[in-house]
C-alpha positions in Angstrom: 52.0 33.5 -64.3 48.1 33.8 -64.0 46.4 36.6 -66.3 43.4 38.1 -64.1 41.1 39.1 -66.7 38.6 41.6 -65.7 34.7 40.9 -65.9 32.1 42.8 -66.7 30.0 44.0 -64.4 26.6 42.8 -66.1 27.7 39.4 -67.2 28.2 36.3 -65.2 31.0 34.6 -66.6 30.0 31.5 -64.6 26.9 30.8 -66.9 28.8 31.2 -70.1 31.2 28.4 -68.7 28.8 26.0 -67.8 27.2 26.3 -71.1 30.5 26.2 -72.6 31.0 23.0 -70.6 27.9 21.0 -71.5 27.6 22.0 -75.5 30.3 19.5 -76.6 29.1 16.8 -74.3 25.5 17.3 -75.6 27.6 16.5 -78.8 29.1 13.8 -77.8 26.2 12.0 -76.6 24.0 13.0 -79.8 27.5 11.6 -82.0 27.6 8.5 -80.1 23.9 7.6 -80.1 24.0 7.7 -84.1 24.4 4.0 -84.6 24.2 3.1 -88.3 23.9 -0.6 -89.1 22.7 -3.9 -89.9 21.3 -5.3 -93.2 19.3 -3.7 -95.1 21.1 -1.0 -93.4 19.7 1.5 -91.3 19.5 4.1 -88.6 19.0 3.9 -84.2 19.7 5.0 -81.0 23.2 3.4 -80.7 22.8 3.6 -76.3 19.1 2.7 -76.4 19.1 0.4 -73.1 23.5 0.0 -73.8 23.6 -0.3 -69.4 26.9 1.1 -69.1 26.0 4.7 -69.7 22.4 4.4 -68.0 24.0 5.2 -65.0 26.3 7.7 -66.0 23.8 9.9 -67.4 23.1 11.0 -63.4 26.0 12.9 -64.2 26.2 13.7 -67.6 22.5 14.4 -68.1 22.9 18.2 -68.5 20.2 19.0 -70.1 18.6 20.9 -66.9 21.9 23.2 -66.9 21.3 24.5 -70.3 17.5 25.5 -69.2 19.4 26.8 -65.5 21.4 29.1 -67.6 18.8 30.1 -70.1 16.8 30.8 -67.2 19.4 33.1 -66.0 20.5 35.2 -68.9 17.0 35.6 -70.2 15.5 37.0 -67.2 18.7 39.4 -66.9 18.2 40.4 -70.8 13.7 41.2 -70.4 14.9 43.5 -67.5 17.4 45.2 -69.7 15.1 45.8 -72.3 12.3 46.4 -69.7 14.4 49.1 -67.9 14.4 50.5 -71.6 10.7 50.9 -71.7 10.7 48.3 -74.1 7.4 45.9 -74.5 6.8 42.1 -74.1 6.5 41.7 -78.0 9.6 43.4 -78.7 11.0 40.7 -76.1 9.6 38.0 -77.3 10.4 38.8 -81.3 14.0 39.6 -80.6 14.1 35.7 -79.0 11.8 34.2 -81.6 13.9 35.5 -84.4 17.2 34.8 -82.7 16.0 30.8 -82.7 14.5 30.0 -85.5 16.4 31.9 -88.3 19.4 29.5 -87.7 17.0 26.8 -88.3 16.3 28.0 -91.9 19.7 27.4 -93.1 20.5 24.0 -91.9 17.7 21.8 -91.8 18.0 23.2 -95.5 21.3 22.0 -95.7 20.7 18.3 -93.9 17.5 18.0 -96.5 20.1 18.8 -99.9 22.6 15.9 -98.1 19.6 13.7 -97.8 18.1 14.5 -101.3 21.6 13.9 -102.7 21.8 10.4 -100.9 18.6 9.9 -102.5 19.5 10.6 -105.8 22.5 8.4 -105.4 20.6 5.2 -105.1 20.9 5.2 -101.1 18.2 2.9 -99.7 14.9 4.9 -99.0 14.4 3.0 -95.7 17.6 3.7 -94.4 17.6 7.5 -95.5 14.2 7.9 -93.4 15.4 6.2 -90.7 18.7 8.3 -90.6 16.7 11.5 -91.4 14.3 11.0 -88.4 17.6 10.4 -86.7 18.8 13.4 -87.4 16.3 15.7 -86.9 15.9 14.7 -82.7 18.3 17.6 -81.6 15.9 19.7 -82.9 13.4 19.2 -80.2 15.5 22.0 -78.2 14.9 25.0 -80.4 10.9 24.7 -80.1 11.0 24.1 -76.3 13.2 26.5 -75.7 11.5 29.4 -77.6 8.4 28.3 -75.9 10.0 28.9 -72.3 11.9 31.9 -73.6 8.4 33.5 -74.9 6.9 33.2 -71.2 9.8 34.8 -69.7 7.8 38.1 -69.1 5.2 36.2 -67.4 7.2 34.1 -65.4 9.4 37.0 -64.5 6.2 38.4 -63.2 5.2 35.3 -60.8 8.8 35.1 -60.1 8.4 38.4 -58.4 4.8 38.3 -57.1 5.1 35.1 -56.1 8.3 33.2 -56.1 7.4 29.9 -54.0 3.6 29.2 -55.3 5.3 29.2 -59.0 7.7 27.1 -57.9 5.6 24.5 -56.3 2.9 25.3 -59.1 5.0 24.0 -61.9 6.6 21.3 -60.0 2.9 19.8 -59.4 1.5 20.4 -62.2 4.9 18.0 -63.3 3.5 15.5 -60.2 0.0 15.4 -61.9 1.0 14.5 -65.8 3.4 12.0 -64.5 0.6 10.4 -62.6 -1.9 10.5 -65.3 0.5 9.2 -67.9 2.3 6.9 -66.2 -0.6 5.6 -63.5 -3.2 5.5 -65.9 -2.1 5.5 -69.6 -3.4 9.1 -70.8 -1.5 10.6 -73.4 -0.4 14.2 -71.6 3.2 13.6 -71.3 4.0 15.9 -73.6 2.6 18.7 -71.4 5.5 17.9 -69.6 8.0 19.5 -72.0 6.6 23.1 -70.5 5.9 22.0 -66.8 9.7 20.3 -66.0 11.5 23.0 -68.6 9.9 26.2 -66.9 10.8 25.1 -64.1 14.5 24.5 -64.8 14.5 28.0 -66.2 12.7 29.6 -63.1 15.6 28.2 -61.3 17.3 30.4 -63.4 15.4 32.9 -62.2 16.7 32.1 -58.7 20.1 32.2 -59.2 20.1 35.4 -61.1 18.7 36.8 -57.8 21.1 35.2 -55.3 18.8 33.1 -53.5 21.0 30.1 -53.7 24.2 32.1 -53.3 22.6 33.2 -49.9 22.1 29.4 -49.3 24.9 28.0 -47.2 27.1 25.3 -48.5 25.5 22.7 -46.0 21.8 23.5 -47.2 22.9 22.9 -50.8 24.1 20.1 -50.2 21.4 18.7 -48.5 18.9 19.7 -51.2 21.5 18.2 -53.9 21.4 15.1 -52.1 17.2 15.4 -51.1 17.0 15.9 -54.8 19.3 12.7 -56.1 17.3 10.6 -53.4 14.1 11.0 -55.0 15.4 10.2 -58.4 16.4 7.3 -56.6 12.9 6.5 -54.6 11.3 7.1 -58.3 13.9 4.6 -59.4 13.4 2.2 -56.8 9.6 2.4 -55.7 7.8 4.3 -59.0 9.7 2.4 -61.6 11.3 5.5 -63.4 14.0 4.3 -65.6 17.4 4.4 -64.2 18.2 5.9 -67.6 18.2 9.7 -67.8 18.2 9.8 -71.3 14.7 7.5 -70.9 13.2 10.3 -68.8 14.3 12.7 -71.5 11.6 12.1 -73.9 9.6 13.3 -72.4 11.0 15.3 -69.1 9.6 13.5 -66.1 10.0 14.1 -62.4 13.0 12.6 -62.6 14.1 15.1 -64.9 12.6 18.0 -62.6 14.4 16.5 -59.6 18.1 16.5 -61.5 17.5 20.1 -61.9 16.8 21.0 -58.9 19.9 18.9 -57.7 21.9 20.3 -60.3 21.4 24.3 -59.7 22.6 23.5 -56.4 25.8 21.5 -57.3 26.5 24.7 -59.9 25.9 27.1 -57.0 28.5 25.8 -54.4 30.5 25.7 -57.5 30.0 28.8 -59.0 32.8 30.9 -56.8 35.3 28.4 -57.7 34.0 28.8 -61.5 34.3 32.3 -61.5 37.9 32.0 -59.8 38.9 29.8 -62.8 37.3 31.5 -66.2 39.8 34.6 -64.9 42.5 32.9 -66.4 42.4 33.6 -69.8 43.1 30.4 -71.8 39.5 30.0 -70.4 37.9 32.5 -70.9 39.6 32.2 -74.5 37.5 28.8 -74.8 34.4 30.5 -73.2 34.1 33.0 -75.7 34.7 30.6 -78.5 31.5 28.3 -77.3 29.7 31.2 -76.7 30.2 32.8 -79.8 30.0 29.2 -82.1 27.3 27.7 -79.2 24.1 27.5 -81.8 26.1 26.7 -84.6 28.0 24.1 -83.1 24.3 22.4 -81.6 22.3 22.7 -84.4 25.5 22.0 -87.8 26.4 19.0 -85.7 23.5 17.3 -86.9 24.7 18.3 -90.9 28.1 17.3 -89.8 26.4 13.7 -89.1 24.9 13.4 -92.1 28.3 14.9 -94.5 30.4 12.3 -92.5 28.0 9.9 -93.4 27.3 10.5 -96.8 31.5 10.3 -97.4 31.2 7.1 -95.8 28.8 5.8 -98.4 29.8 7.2 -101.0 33.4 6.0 -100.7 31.9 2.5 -99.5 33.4 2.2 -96.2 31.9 -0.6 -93.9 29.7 0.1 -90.8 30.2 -2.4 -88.2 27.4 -4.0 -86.1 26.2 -1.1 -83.7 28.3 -1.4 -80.2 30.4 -4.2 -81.6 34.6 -3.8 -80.5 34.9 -2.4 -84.2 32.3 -0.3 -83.9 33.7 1.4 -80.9 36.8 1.5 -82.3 35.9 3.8 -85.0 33.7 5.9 -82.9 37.1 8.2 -82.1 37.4 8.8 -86.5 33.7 9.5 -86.4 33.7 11.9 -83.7 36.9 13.8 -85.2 35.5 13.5 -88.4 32.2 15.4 -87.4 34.3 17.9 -85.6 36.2 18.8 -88.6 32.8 19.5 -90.0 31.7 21.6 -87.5 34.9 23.2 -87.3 34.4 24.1 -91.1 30.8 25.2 -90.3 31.6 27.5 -87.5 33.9 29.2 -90.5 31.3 29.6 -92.8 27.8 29.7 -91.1 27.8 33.1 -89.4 28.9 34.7 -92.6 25.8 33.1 -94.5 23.7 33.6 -91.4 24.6 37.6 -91.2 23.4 37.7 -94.9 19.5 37.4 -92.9 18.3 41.4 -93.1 17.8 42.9 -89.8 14.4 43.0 -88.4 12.4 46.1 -89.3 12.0 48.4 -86.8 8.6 48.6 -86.0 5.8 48.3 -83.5 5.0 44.6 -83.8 1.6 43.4 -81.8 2.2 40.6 -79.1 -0.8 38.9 -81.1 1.3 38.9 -83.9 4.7 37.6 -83.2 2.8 34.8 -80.8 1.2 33.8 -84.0 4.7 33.7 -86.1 6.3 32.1 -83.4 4.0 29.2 -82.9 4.5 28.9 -86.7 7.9 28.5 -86.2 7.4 25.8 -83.9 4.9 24.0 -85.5 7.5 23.8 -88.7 10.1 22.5 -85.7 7.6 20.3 -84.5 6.7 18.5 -88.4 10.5 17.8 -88.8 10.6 16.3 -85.4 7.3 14.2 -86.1 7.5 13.4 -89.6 10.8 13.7 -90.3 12.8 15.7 -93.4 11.4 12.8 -95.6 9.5 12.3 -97.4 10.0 15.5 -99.2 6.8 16.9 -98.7 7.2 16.8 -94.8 10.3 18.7 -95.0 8.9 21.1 -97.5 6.1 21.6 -95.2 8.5 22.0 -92.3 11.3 24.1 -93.7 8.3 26.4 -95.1 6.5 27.1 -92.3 9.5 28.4 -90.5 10.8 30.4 -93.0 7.5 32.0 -93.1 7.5 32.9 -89.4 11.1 34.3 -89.2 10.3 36.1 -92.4 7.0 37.5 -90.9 9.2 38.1 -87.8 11.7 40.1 -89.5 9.4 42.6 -90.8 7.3 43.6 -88.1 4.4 45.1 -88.0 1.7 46.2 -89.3 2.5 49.6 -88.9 5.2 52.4 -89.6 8.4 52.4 -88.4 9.5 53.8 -85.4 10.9 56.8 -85.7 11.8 56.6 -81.8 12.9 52.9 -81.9 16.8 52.5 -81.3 18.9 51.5 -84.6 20.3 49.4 -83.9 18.6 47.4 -80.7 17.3 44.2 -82.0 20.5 43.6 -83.5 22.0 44.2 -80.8 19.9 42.2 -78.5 19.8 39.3 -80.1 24.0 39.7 -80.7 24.1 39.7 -76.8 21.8 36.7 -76.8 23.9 34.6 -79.2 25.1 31.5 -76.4 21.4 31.9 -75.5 
């Protein structure tokens, strides 16, 4: 018999299940590409050009959904805390500190497993190579807090002016893809903020019902306008077939699977709220949600624990994408998920050892500052790597500054009218987010 679980009224269960959804195959992909071979041995990207999965990353890039749903739940939080009389800095500092304090605590953790290698005799060449390896997932967290902080202001244009934002971000996307692509200039990167805001203004749309309002026939057709110019960039532009090619950075392509994506999850989204009733679901929901940032950011520790063992205990690696290779790939997936399984124990007891941010006013100045700290650090581990030591030192300091400075707030006195307990409890509702 089916158990109808109720849902609450200010939640969308839908999101939490499509984030639920595409966390472990994020996993999977970021396990898989981990190829570890060779002599002297070292580190790559295992699916680098590997053909059979260029074309299934149409599919099972879903990258775009996280940003969707991001999109979504942030804008629903800022008007919660706006309807509170609550200020864009207090916004942005509850988000800042929710996203980088995690990042204290493991890229801490991956740098002690690397060290240990180290000291161990591991080859130097191959522990850089493995430590730039692992410290690509990060590239989420900086991003992400970037889009997150310009929620207010989006929300704004979103409301002002819906369709010229819209349009705005998607050719200011047009225009670094030209210049980068059509004439060699060096502003991809700019791209990392055009395609990703626009991913998360989706969001924006979908919170408000414009797509629900669509009927099934006009999604359809704008899933399948939007998967045809993928394909006319693939065809005519040369854009790589590869999704995970026009990853790094986002590129039209990436802009177009989003936009086809938020319409595939909107004539899916009554169905998807039919199913997460049932409460074996909603069961799993609630475990992703609750374990989502642990489980993204420890799988990368997980990685370098299972790999570590493997060393240490001198098992073989076979050539990258050889049949042995792939035959172990099952072992090292389930051996990573043991570690994160154990992480997900352990983690959010360390992590709730952090003191609560201070309540105090907090100038907008101020936390912009400590947040671009804390992406900057992000951005040197991502750049330089965790080795050698001094990068990571760099790194890992300059984020633990910002959360630090984040924590405490101010300049100023507390608020004797500020809510207890309302950052906690913000960034508590925040935690899939």
């Amino acid at each position: 018999m089916r158990t109808q679980v109720r849902v609450p009224e200010d939640r969308d269960l839908s999101i939490d299940f499509a984030r639920a959804l595409c966390l472990p195959v994020v996993v999977l992909l970021h396990a898989l590409q981990m190829g570890i071979g060779g002599d002297p041995l070292r580190a790559s990207n295992a699916l680098a050009g590997f053909e059979p999965l260029a074309w299934a990353t149409w599919p099972l890039m879903i990258m775009p959904v996280f940003f969707i749903c991001g999109g979504f739940a942030s804008i629903t939080q800022w008007r919660r805390l706006r309807g509170h009389g609550e200020t864009v800095a207090h916004y942005v500092r509850v988000r800042a500190v929710r996203l980088a304090q995690p990042v204290v605590a493991v890229t801490a953790a991956v740098g002690a497993v690397l060290g240990a290698m180290l000291a161990c005799g591991v080859d130097a060449g191959f522990v850089q190579s493995f430590a730039f390896r692992l410290a690509e997932p990060l590239w989420f967290i900086p991003v992400y807090l970037i889009c997150t902080a310009a929620v207010p202001a989006m929300s704004w244009l979103h409301r002002h002016a819906p369709w010229p934002t819209y349009l705005g971000l998607a050719g200011a996307a047009v225009v670094v893809d030209a210049l980068s692509r059509g004439f060699g200039l060096p502003v991809g990167a700019f791209n990392w903020i055009f395609v990703w805001l626009f991913a998360q203004q989706l969001g924006f749309g979908l919170r408000d019902g414009w797509f629900s309002r669509r009927s099934p026939w006009v999604l359809a057709a704008i899933a399948a306008f939007a998967y045809g110019f993928i394909g006319m960039l693939v065809g005519v532009f040369g854009y790589s077939h590869d999704m995970l090619d026009n990853l790094n950075p986002p590129s039209l392509a990436i802009l177009a699977l989003a936009l086809g994506q938020v319409c595939l999850f909107a004539l899916l989204q009554p169905a998807i709220r039919r199913l997460v009733q049932r409460r074996t679901v909603l069961g799993v929901v609630f475990v992703f949600g609750v374990y989502g940032m642990v489980i993204y950011l420890w799988h990368t520790f997980a990685m370098a624990v299972v790999t570590g063992a493997q060393l240490l205990l001198g098992l073989p690696f076979p050539p990258v994408l050889s049949p042995q290779w792939w035959a172990t790939r099952p072992l090292w997936i389930l051996a990573i998920a043991l570690v994160v399984a154990g992480c997900c124990l352990v983690v959010p007891k360390l992590e709730a050892l952090w003191p609560k941010p201070v309540e105090r006013p907090t100038p907008l100045a101020a936390v912009v500052l400590w947040a671009a700290c804390a992406v900057a650090g992000v951005g040197v581990f991502l750049t330089l790597g965790y080795v050698p030591w001094q990068h990571g030192v760099i790194a890992w300091s300059l984020v633990t500054v910002a959360v630090v400075a984040l924590i405490i707030g101010g300049p100023g006195a507390r608020d004797p009218r500020a809510r207890a307990d309302e950052i906690s409890a913000v960034a508590a509702s925040g935690r899939a987010r």
